[in-house]
KEVEX-429898 format. One line per 4 residues: their letters; for each residue x, y, z of N, C-alpha, C, O, CB. Coordinates in steps of 0.02 Angstrom, whole numbers, plus 50000, padded with zeros to 5 digits. Glycine has a CB too. Layout:
BEGIN
a) X Y Z X Y Z X Y Z X Y Z X Y Z; ...
END
This chain:
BEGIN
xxxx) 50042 49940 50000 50000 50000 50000 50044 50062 50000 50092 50072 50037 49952 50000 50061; 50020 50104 49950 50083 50173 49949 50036 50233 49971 50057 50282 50003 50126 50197 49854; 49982 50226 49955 49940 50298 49969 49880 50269 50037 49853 50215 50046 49887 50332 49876; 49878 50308 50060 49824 50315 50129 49741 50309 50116 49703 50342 50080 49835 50398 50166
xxxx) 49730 50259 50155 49640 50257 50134 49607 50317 50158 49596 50314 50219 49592 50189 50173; 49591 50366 50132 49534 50398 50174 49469 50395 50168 49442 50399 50113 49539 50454 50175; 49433 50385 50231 49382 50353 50226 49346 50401 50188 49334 50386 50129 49356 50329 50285; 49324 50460 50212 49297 50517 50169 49301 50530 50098 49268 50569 50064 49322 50567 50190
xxxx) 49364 50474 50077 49353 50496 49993 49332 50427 49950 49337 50417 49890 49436 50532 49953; 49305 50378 50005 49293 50304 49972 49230 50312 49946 49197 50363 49955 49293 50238 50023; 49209 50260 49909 49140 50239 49902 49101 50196 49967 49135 50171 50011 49141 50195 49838; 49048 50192 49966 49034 50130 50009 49045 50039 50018 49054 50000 50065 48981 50137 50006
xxxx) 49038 50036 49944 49075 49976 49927 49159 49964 49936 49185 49908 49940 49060 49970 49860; 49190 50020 49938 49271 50013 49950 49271 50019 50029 49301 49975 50058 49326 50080 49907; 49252 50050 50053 49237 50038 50130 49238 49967 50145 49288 49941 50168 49165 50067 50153; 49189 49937 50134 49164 49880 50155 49218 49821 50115 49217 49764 50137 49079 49879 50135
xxxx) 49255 49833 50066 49291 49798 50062 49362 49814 50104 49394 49767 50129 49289 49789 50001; 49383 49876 50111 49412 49880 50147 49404 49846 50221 49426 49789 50231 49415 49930 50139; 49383 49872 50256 49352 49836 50327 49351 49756 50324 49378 49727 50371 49268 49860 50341; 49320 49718 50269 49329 49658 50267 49428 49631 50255 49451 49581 50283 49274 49640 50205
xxxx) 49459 49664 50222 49538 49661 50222 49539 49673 50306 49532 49622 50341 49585 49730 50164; 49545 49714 50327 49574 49757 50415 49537 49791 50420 49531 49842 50385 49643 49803 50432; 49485 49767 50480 49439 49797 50498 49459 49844 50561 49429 49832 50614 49391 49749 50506; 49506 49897 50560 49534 49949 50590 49528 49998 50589 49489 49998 50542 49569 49953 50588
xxxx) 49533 50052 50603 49510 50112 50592 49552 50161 50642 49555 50160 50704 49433 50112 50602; 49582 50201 50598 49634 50238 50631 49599 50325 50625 49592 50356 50572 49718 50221 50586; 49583 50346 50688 49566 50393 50699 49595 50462 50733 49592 50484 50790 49532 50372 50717; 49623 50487 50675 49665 50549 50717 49605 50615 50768 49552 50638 50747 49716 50604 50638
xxxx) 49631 50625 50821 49616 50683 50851 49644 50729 50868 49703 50722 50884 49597 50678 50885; 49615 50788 50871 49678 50857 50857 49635 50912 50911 49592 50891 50950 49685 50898 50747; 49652 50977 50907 49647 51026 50949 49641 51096 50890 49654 51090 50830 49716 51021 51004; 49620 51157 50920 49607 51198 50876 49649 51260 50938 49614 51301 50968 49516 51199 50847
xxxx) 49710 51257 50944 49738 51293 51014 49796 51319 50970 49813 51303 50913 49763 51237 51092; 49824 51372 51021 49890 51410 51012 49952 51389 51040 49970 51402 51097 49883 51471 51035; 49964 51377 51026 50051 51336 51045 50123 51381 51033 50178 51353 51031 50065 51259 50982; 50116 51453 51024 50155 51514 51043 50140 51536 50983 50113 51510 50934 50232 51513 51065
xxxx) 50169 51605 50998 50163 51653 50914 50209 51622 50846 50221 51651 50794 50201 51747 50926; 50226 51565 50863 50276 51517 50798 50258 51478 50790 50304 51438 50801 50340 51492 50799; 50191 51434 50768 50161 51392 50775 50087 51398 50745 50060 51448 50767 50170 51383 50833; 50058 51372 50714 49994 51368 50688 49943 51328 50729 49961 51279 50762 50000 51340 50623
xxxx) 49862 51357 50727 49835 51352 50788 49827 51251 50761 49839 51206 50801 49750 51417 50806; 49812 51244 50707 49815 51151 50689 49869 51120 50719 49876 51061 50705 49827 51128 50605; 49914 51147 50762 49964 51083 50754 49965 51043 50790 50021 51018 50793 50023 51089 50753; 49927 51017 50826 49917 50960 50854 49864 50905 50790 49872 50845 50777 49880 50983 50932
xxxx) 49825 50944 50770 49794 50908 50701 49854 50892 50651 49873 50835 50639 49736 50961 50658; 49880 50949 50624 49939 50930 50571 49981 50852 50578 49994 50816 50530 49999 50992 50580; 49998 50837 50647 50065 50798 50668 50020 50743 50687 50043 50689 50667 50124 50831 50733; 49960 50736 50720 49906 50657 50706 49890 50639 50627 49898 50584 50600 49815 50668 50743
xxxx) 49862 50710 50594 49870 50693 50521 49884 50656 50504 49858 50602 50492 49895 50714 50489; 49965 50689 50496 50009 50653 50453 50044 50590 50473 50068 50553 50430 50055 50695 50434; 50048 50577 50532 50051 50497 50572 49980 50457 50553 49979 50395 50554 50055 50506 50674; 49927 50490 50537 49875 50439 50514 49876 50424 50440 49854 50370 50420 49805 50461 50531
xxxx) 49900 50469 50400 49902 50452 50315 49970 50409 50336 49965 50357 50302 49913 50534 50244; 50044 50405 50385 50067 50381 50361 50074 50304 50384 50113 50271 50351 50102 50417 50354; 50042 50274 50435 50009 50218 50459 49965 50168 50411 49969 50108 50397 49968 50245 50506; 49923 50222 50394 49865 50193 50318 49886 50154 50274 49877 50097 50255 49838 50246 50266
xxxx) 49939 50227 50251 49985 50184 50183 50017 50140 50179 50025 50106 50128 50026 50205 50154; 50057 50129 50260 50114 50086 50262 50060 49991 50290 50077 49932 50287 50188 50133 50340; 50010 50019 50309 49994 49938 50330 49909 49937 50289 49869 49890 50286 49993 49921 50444; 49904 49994 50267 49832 49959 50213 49767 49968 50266 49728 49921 50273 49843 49849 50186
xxxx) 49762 50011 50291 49691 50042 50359 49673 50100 50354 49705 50151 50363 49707 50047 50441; 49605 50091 50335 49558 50137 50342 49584 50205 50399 49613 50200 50453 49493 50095 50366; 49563 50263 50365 49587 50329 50416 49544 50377 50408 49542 50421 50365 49659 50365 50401; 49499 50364 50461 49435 50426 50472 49455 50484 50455 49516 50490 50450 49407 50441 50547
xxxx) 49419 50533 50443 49423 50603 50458 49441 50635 50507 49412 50623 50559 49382 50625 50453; 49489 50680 50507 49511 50715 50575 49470 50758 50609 49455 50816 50596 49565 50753 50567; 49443 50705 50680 49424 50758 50722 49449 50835 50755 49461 50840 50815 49415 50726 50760; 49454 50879 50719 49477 50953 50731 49460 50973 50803 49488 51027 50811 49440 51007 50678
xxxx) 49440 50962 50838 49450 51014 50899 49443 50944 50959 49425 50886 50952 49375 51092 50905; 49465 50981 51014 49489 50938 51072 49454 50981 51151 49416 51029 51144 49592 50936 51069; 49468 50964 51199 49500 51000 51248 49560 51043 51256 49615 51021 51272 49508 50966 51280; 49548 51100 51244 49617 51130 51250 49629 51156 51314 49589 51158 51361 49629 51185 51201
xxxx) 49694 51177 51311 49732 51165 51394 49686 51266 51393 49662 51303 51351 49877 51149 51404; 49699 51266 51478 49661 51311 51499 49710 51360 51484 49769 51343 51478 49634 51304 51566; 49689 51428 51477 49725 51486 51482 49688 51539 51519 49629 51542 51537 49743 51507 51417; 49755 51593 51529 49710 51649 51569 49709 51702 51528 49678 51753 51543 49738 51674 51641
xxxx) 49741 51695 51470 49704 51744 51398 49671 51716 51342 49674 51655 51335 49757 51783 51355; 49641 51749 51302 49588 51736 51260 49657 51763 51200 49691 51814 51197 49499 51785 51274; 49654 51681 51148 49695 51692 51110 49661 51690 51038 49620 51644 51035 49748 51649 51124; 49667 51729 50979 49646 51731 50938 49622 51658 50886 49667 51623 50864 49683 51772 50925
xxxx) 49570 51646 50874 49550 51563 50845 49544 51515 50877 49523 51461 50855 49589 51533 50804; 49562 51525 50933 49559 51468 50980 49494 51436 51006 49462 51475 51040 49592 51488 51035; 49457 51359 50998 49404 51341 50994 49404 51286 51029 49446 51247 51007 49383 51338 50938; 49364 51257 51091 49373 51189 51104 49314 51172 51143 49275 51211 51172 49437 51173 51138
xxxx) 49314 51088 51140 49261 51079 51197 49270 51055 51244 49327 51039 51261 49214 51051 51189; 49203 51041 51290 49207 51017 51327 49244 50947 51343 49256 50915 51292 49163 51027 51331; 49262 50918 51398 49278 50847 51419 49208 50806 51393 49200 50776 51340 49292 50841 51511; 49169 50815 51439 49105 50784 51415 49082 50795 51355 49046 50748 51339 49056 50798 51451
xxxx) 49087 50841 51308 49052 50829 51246 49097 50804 51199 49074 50786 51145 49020 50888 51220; 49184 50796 51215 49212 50783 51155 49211 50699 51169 49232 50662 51124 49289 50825 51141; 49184 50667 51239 49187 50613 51261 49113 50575 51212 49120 50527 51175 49189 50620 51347; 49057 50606 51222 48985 50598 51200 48994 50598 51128 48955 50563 51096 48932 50657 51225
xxxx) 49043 50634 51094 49050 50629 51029 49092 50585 50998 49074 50565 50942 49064 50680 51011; 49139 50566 51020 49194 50519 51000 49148 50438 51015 49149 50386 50981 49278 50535 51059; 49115 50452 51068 49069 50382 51090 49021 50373 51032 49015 50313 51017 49020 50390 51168; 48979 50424 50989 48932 50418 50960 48970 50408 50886 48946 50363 50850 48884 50473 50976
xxxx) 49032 50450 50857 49066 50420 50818 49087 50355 50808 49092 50331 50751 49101 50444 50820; 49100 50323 50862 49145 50272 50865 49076 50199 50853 49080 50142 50830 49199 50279 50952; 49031 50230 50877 48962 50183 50885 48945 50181 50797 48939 50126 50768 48882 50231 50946; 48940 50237 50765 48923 50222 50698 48986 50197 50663 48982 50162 50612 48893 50282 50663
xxxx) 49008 50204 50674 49097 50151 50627 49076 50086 50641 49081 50044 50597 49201 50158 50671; 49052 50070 50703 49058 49993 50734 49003 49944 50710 49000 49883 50722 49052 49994 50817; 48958 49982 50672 48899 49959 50637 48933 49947 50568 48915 49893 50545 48833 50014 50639; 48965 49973 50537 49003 49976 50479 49031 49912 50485 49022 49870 50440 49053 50033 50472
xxxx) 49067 49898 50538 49113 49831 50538 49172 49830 50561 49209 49781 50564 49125 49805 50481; 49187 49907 50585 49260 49904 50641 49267 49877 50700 49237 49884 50753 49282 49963 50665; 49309 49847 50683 49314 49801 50762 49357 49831 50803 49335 49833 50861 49343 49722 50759; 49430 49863 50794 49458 49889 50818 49487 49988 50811 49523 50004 50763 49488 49839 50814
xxxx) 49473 50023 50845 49491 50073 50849 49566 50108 50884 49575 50115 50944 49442 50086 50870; 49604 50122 50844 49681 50157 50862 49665 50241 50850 49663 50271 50796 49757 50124 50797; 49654 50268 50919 49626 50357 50925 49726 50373 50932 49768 50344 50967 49550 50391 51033; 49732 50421 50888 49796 50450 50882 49781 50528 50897 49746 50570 50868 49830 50435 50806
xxxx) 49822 50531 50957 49816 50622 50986 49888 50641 51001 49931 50606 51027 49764 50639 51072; 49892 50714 50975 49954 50734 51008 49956 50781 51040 49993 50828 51025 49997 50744 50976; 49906 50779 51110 49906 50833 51139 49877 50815 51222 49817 50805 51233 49864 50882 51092; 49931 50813 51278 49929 50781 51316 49872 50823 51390 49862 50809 51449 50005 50765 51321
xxxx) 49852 50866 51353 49804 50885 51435 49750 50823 51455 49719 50779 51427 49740 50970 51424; 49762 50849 51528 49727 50773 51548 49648 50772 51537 49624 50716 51535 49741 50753 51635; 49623 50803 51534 49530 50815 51527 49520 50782 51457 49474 50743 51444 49495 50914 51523; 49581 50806 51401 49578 50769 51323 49585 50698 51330 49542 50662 51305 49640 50791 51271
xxxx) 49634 50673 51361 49655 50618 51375 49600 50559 51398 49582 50502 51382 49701 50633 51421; 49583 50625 51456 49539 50562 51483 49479 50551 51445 49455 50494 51446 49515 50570 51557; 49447 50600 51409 49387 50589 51356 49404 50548 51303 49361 50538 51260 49363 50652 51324; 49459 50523 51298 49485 50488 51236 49501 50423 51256 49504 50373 51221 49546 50521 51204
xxxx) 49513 50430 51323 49546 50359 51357 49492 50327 51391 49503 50273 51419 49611 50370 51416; 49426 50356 51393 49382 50285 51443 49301 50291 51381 49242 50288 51397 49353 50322 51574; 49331 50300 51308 49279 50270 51267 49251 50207 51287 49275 50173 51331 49301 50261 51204; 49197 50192 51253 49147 50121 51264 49124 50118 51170 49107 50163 51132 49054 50140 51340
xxxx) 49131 50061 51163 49106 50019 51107 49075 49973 51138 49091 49950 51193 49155 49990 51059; 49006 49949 51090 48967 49861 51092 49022 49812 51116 49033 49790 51173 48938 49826 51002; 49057 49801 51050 49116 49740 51062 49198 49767 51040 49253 49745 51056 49094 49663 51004; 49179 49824 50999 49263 49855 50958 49309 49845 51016 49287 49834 51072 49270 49958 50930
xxxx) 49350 49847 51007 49429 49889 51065 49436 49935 51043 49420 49949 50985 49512 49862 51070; 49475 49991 51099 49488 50065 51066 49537 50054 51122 49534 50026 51177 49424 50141 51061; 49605 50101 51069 49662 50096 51108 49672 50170 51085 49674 50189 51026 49721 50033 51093; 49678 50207 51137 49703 50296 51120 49762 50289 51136 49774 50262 51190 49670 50366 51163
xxxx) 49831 50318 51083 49879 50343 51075 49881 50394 51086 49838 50431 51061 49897 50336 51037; 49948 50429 51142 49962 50495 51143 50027 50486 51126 50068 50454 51159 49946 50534 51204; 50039 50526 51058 50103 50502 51023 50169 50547 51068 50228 50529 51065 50098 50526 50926; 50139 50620 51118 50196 50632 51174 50218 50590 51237 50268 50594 51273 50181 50690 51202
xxxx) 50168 50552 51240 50170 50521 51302 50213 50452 51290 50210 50406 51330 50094 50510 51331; 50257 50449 51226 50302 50416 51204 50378 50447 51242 50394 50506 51245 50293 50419 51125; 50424 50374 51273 50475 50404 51301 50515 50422 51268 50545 50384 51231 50499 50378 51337; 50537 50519 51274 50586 50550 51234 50645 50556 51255 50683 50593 51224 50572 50603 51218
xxxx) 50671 50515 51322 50725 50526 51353 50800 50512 51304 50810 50459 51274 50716 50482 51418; 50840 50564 51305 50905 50554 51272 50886 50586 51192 50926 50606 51150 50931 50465 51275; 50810 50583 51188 50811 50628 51121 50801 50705 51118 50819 50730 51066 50758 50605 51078; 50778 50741 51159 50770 50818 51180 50828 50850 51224 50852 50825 51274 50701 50827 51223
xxxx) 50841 50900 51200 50893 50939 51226 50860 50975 51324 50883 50976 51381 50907 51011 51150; 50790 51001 51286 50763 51030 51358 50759 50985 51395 50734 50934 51371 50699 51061 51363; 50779 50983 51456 50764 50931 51508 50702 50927 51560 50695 50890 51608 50819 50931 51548; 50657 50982 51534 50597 50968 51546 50555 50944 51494 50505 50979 51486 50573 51016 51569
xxxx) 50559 50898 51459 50555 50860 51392 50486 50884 51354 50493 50943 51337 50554 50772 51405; 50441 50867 51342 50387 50875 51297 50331 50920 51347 50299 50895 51393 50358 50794 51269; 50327 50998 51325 50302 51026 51354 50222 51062 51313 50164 51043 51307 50356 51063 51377; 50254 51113 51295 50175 51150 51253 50210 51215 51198 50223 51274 51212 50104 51201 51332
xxxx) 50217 51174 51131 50261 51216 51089 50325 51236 51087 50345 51281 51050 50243 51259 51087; 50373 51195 51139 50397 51183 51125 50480 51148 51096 50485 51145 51034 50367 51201 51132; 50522 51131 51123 50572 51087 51078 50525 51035 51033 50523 51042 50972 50629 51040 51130; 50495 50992 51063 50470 50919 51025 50405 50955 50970 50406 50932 50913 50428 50846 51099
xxxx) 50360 51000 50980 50305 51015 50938 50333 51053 50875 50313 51055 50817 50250 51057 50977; 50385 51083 50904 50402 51134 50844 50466 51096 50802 50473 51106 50742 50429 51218 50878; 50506 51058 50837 50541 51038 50768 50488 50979 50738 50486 50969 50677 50629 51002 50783; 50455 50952 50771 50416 50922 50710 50374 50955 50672 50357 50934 50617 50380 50874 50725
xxxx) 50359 50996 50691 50310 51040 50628 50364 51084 50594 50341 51122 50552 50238 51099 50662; 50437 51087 50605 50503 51099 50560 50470 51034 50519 50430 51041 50473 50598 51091 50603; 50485 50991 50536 50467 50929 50480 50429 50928 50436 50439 50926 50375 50445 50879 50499; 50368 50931 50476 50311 50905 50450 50284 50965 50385 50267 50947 50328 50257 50894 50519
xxxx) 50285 51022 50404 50236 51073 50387 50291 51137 50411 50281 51175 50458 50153 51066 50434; 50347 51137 50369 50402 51202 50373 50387 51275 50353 50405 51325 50385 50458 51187 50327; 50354 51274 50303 50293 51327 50286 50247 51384 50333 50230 51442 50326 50245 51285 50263; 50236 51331 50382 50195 51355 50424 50215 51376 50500 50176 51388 50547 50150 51310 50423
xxxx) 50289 51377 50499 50322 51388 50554 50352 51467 50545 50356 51490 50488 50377 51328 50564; 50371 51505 50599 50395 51558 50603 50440 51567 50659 50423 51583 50716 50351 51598 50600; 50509 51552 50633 50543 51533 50704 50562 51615 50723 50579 51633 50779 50624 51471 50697; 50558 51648 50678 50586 51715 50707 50515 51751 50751 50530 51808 50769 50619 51771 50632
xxxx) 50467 51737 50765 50446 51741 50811 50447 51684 50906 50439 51699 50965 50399 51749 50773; 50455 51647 50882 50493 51593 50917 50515 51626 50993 50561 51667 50996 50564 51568 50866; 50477 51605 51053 50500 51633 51108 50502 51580 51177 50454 51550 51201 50455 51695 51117; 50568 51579 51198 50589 51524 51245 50540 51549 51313 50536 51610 51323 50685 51522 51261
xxxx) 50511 51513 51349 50479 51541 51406 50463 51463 51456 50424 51416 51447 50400 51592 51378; 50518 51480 51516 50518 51427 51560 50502 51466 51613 50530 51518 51627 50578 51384 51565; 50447 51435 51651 50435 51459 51746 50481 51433 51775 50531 51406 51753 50366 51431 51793; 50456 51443 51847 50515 51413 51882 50468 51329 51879 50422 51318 51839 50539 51458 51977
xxxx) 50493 51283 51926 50509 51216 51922 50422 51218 51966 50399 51163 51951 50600 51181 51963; 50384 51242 51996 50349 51244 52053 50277 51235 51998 50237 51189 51989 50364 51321 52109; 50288 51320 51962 50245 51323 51922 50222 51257 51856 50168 51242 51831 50267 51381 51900; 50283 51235 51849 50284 51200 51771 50253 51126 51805 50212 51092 51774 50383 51193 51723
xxxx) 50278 51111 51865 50255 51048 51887 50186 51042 51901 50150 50993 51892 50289 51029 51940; 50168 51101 51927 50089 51121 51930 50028 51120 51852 49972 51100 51838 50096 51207 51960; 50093 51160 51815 50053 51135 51728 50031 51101 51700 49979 51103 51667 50068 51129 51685; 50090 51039 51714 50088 50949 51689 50045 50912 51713 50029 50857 51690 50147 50904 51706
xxxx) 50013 50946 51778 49939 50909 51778 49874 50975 51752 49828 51010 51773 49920 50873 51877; 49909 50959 51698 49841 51019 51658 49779 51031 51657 49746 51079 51639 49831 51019 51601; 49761 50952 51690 49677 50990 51716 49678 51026 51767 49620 51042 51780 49617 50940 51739; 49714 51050 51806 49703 51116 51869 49752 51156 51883 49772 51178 51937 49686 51095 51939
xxxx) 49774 51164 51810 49830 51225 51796 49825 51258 51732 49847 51225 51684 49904 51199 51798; 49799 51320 51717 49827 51367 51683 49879 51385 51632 49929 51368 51664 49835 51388 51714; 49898 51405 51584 49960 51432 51554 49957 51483 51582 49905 51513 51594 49969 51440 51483; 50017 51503 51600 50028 51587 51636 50015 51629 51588 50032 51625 51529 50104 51612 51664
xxxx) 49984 51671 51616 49961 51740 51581 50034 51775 51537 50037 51802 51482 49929 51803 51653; 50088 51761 51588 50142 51815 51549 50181 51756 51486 50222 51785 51451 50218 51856 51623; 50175 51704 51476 50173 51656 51422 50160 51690 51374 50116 51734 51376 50131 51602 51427; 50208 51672 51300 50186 51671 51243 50125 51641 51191 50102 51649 51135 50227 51660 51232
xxxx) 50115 51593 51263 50055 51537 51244 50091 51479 51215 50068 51449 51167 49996 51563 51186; 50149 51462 51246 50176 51393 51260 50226 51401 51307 50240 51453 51339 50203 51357 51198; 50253 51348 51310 50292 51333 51374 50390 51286 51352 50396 51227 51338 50222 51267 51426; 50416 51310 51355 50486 51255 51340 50510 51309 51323 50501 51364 51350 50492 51184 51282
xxxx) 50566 51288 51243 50613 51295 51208 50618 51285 51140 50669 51263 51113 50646 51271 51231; 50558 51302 51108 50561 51295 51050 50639 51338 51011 50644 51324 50952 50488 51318 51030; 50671 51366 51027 50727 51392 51000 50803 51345 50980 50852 51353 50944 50738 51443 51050; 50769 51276 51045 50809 51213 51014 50799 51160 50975 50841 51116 50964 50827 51184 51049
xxxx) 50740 51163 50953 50725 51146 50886 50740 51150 50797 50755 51205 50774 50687 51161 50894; 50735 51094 50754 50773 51094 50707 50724 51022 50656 50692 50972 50671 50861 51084 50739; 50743 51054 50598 50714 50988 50559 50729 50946 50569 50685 50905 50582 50716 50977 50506; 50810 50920 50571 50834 50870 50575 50805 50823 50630 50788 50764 50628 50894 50883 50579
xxxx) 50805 50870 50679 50779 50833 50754 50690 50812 50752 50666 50760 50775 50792 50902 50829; 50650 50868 50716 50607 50842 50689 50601 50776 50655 50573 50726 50676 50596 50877 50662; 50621 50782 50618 50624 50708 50555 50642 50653 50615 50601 50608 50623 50707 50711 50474; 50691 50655 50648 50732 50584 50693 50682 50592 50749 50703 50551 50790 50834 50592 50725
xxxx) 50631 50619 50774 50579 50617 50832 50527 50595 50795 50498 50548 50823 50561 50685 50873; 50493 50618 50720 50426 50598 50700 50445 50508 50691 50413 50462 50717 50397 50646 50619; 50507 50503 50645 50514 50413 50614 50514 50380 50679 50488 50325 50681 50599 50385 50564; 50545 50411 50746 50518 50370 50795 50460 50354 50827 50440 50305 50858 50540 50378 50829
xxxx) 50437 50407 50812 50352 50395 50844 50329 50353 50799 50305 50299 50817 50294 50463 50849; 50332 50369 50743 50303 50325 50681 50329 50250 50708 50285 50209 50723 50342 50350 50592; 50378 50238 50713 50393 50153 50719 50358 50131 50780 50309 50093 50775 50481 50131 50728; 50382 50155 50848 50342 50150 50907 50269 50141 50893 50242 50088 50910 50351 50208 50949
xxxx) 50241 50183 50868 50163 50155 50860 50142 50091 50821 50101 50045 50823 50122 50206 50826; 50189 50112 50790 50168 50035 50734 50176 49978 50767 50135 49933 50777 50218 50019 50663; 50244 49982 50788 50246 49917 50825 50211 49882 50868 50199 49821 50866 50283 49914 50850; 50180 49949 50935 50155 49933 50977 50083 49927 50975 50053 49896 51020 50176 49963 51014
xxxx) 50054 49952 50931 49993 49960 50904 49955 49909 50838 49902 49878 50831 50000 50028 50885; 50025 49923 50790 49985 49880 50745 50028 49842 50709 49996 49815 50665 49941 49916 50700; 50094 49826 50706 50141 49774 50675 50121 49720 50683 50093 49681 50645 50203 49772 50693; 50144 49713 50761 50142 49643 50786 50079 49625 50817 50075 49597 50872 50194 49631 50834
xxxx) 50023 49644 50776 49950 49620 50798 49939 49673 50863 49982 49682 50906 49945 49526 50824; 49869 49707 50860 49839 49710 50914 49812 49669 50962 49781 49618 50946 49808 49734 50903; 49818 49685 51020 49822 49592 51064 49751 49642 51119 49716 49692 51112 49947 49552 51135; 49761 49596 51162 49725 49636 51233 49635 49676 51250 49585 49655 51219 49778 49704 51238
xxxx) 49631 49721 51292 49570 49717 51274 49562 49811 51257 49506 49836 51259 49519 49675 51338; 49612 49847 51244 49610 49906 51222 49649 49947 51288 49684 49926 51334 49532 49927 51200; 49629 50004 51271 49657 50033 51349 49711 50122 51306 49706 50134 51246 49739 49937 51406; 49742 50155 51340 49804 50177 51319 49846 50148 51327 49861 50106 51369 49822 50222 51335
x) 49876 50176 51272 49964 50153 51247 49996 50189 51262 50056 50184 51251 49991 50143 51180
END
């Protein structure tokens, strides 16, 4: 398989033959948030995207349409485009999505997110299907140790978000706006449990080091996520009874 199924551009009959080949269904979910003034408000959509066209192609599975908006992490400013929902409704919706696929003939569901607040997480992580499995991927919550320079590793825009969207989508980056902004250690630990923390007001509207970011490092962080999922997700058979990965 060289090109990506999308389900949105099949017929109904290629569906259904599809599904009868791998009855899988790889479902990216994304966010509609600001991730600093160097950064486009998609990029948490962009980087599931393109991990879901490139999953499709490489093992022959169906790839829903990208769910565009999420839970986004809380702020104490109102940032321009910024759109999200609720825990509970993006939970009620992903449930009622996932219910009409399963009538189709998916048996198994792989939810791909790259965006670790916990309210998203958890609306993504305690789905219910009839009989499917659903296994939600959070492709940060992959261990980056020894690959990031910041040693507060995968934060909010940036070292890990921004050289991959160097990668992914170079176009759409603006490093010369690009602004390093670390709290102290008190605050940031308070962040990482993002359901009852804030981005600071004096934030660019992310958090790290995107200034140590680079394509290169992009490219050698995305092919790893890319293999890691595959493997653990869908190489060597999906096993178990779903859960996060």
């Amino acid at each position: 398989m060289t090109r990506p199924l999308h389900l949105k551009s099949l017929l109904p009959d290629a569906v259904r033959d599809a599904l009868a080949r791998d009855p899988r269904l790889l479902v990216p979910v994304g966010t509609c948030e600001q991730h600093g003034p160097h950064l486009p408000l998609g990029c948490d959509s962009l980087i599931v995207e393109r991990l879901a066209d490139d999953l499709s192609a490489e093992f022959g599975i169906l790839r829903a349409p990208t769910v565009e908006y999420g839970v986004n992490t809380a702020t104490k400013v109102a940032y321009p485009g910024n759109a999200a929902v609720r825990r509970k409704t993006l939970h009620r919706w992903m449930n009622d999505l996932l219910g009409s696929w399963e009538l189709s003939g998916v048996d198994t569901f792989v939810i791909l997110t790259a965006h670790g607040h916990d309210p998203h997480q958890e609306a993504l992580s305690t789905l219910r299907t009839l009989r499917a499995r659903v296994f939600t991927v959070d492709v940060f919550a992959l261990d980056f140790a020894g690959h990031l320079e910041d040693a507060d590793g995968p934060v909010h825009g940036g070292e890990l978000d921004t050289s991959l969207m160097l990668y992914l989508a170079p176009h759409l980056v603006r490093m010369d706006l690009a602004r390093d902004y670390l709290p102290s250690p008190r605050p940031l630990e308070r962040f990482r449990r993002w359901a009852t923390s804030s981005l600071p007001a004096v934030s660019p509207g992310s958090l790290g080091r995107p200034s140590l970011a680079s394509r290169d490092k992009g490219e050698r962080l995305y092919k790893m996520i890319q293999v890691r999922v595959a493997a653990r997700v869908l190489g060597g058979g999906v096993g178990g009874d779903g859960g996060a990965v």
